[in-house]
N, C-alpha and C positions, 0 to 999 in steps of 0.2 A: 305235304306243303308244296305250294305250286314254284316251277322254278322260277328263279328271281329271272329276267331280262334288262340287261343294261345295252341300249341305243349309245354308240360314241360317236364322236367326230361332228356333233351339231353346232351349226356353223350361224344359226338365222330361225327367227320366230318359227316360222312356215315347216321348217323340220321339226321342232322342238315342240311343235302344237299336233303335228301328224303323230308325233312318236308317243304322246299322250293319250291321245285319242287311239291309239292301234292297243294299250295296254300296258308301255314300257310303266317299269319299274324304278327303273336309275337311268339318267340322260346325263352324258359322260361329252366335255369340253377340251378341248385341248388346248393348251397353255404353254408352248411349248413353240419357240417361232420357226424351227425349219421346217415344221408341219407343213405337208399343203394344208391340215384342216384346222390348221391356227387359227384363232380365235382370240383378237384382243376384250381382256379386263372389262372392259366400259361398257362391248355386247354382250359378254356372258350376263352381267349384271340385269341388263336391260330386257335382258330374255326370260331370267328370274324373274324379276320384276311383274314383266307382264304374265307370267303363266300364272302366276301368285293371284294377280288380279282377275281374272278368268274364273279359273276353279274357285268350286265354292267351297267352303268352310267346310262343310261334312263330306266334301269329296277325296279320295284318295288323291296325295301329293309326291309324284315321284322325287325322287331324294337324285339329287345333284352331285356327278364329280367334277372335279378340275384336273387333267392328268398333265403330270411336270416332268421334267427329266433335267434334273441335275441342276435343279436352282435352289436356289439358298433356303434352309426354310425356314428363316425370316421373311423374306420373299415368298413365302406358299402361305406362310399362314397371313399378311399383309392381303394378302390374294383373297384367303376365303372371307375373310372378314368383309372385304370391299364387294365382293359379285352376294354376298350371299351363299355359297356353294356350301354345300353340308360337310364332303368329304375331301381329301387329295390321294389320289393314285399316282404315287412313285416308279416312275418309270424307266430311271434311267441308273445311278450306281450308286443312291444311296443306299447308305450304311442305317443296321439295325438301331444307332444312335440316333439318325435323323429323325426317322420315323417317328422311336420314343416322344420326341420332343413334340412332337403336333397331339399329343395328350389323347391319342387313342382316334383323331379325327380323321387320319390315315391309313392305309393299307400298301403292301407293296406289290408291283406287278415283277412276274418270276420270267428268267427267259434261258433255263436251264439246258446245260448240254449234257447231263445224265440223270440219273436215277438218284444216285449219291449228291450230287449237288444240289437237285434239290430237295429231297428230304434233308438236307445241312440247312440248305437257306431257307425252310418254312420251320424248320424248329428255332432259329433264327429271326424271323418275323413275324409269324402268325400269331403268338402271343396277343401281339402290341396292342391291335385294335380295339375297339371299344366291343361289347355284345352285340349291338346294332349294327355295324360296320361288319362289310367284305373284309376278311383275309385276307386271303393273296388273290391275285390274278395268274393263271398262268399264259402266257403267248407264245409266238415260235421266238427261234432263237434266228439273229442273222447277226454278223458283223460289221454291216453298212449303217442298218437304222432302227430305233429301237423301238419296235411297233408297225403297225401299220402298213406287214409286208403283204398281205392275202394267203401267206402260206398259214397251214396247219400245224399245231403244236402238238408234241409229241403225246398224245391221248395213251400211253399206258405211264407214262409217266403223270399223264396229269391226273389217272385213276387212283394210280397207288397215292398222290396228295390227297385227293379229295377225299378218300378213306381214310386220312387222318385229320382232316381240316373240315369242319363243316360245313363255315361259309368260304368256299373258291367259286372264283368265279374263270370260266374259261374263254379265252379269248381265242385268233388267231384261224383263218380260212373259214370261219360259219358263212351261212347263206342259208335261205329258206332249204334246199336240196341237202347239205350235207349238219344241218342241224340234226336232225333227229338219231342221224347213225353215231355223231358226237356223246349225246344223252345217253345212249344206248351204252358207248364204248366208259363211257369216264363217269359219270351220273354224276355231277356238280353240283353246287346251289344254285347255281347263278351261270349264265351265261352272256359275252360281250361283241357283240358285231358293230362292224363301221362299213370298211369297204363292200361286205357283202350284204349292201342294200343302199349302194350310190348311182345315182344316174354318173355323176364325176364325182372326182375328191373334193369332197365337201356338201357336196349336195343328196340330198335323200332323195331314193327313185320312193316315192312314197305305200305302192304298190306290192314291192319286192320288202318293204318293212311290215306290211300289214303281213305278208305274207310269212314271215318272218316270224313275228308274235304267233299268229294262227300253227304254225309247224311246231313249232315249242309247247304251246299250251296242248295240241294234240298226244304230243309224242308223250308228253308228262301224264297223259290220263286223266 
């Protein structure tokens, strides 16, 4: 099975059409306002909308998240309903309760400071999902912000998950360069880049994403 690729942090058609066109898989939004790469409701929609209208019927349609951190999930699921968005990636310190409640349409992202914590917290979430749905994500851990640092997440940690969880998707320091030694180390379903394939935060160097998809689908064989 080829691995999954999820593009995040698309901010505006022009990415969201590149990241199509290069092979993404899942195009991942941020909902979440300290983001730099926040993205209000009305554009995720609108971007839905149009990619909808573009691709044709018998063409493959990447499957959409919203990532949230710490909002109500009456507010997440008011959310998907409104942009469209297939799924929500929990970002921030929901509880295995919350998740439940989005009826399998969510996953949670991990941001573990050991081995034991997160084998706790994936026996804890990864249930939830639906079969079509991402598992967990796992990303690095930092204190200040919850995502979105460029650092690396601890890949023997995120090995021993992945050999228990069959859809994770791995976040945290990719780029076209250190994708494939990621593959190698942790072998994943799925894997998720933002900042390493920005001109700025927010913007996609469109280039560095092609190149991105292309190092992935290599590395996988």
């Amino acid at each position: 099975m080829a691995t999954i690729i999820k593009i995040c942090g698309i901010t505006n058609l022009g990415d969201a059409q590149a990241a199509v066109n290069a092979g993404a898989d899942l195009l991942g939004f941020i909902l979440y306002a300290k983001s730099p790469r926040y993205i209000k409701p009305d554009a995720v929609r609108a971007i839905i909308t149009a990619l909808h209208r573009e691709l044709a019927p018998d063409a493959p349609h990447p499957r959409t998240v919203g990532v949230f951190v710490n909002t109500p999930v009456e507010q997440v699921q008011a959310i998907l309903d409104q942009t469209g968005l297939d799924y929500a990636q929990l970002h921030g310190d929901e509880s295995p309760g919350d998740l439940a409640r989005l009826g399998g349409r969510g996953f949670k992202a991990l941001r573990p400071t050991s081995l034991d914590t997160a084998l706790a917290l994936a026996a804890d979430y990864a249930p939830l999902p639906h079969a079509e749905t991402p598992q967990l994500l796992v990303d690095a851990f930092s204190v200040q912000v919850y995502g979105g640092t460029g650092r690396h997440a601890d890949w023997m940690t995120a090995a021993a998950l992945a050999a228990r969880c069959p859809r994770l998707l791995l976040a945290g320091g990719l780029d076209p360069d250190t994708v494939p030694l990621a593959l190698a180390a942790v072998r994943p379903w799925g894997v998720d880049v933002s900042s390493g394939v920005e001109a700025a935060p927010g913007r996609k160097d469109h280039a560095k994403l092609r190149a991105f998809v292309r190092a992935v689908r290599q590395a996988a064989g």
